[in-house]
N, C-alpha and C positions, 0 to 999 in steps of 0.2 A: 478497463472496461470489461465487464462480466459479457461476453456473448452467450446466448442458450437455441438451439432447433427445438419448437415446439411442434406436437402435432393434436390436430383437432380428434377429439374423443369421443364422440356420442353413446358409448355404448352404456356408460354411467347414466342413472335414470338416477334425477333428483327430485325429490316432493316439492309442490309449492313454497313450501317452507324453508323448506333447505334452500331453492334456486333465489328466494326473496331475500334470505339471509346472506346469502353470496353477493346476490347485487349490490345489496345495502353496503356490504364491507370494502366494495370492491370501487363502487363508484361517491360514496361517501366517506369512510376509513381510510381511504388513499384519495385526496384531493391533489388538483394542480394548486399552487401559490395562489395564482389568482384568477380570474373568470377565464381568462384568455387559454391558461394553461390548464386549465380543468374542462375546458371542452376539447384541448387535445387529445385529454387523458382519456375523457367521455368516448373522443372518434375510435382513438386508439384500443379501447375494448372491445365496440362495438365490430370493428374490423375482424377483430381477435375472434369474438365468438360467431361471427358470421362466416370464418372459414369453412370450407367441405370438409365429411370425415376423411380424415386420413390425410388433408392438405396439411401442411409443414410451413413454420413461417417461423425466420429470424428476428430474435428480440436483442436489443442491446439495453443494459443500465452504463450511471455511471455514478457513481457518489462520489461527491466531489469532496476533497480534501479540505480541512479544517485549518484557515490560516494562520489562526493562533496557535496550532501545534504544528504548524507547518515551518514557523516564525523562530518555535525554542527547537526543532529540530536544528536548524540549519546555524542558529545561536550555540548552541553544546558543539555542532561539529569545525565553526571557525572558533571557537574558544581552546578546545584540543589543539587546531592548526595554529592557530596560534603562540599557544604555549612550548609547543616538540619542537626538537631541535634537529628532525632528520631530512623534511622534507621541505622545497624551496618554492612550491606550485601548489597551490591547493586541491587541484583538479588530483595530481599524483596521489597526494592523500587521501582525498575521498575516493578513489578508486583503491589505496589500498585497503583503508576501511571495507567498504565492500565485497572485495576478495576473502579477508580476513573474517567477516561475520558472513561469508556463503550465501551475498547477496549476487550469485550469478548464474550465466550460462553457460556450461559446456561444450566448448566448440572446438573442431578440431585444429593441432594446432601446426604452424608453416612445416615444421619438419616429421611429423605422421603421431604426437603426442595428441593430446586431450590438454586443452587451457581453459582457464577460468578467462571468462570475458564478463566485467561489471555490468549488470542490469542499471539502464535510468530511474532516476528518482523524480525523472521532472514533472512539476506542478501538475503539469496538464495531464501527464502520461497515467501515474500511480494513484489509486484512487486510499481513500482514509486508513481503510482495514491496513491495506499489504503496509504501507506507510506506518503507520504504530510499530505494524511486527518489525518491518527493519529498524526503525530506532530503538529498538529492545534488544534486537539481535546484534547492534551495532555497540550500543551501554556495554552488552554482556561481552562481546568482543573487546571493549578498550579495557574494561575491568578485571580480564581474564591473566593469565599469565605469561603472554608473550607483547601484549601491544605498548605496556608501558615502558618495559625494559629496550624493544626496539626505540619510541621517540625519545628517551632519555638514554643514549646510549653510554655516556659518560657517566652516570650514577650509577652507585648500586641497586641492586633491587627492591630493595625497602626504598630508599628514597624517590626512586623512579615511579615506587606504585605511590609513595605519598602524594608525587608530582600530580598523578592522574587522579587520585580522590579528592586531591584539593581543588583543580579544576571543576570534575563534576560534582562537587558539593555545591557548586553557587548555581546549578541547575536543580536542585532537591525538587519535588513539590511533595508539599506535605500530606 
């Protein structure tokens, strides 16, 4: 969820024009779904611009995730799990995916070091955007030069990377 502090502005002087052209975008170009939700949106402006100068008011969005790319996400990552031969727990693997493509936070760690701790991916938590970039970050992570050689630790390296290009080939989109 995106949070932002606004603060009310008056000092901007808009023409008729401009302030009609604003409305028009703002209350037609952005609608709710459906009646119910477009007089929320209607309050929710009205509130907005009827603040004092200088008054501050917290906004939240939140764009919800796409469950068809939500679906081959999670598809490509039990297909990997699947196939490697290192890991017994899927949760271990996807957190080491995550470690591995810099999907974390820095925290500090039991004995006075700095460790990576996995960020959630969960439905609810991650909105579309960040969610893309880590499954790019994660692609370029298994494709890269260390993740195939760890889950196929028994092959060589050509075959280990063939292992992982064979897998994500049946995830291609064209």
């Amino acid at each position: 969820m995106t949070q932002a502090l606004i603060i009310r502005d008056r000092s901007i002087h808009l023409s008729d024009l401009e302030r009609s052209a604003a409305s028009r975008a703002l209350e037609h170009g952005l609608r709710g779904v459906d009646d119910k939700n477009h007089r929320r949106w209607l309050r929710f402006l009205r509130s907005v611009f009827s603040l004092e100068d200088g008054e501050i008011a917290q906004v939240g969005t939140r764009i919800p995730r796409c469950g068809v790319f939500h679906k081959h996400h999670m598809a490509v990552e039990r297909a990997v799990f699947d196939a490697q031969l290192r890991f017994a727990h899927f949760e271990m693997f996807r957190n080491w995916v995550k470690i591995g493509c810099g999907f974390v936070e820095w925290v500090p760690g039991a004995k006075g070091g700095v460790v990576p701790l996995p960020k959630s991916i969960a439905f609810s938590e991650l909105e579309e955007a960040p969610t893309r970039a880590f499954h790019a970050d994660m692609l370029a992570f298994l494709r890269g030069p260390h993740a195939a050689a760890y889950l196929w630790k028994g092959l060589d390296a050509d075959a280990a990377n063939d292992k992982m290009r064979a897998v994500l080939a049946a995830f291609e989109r064209d």
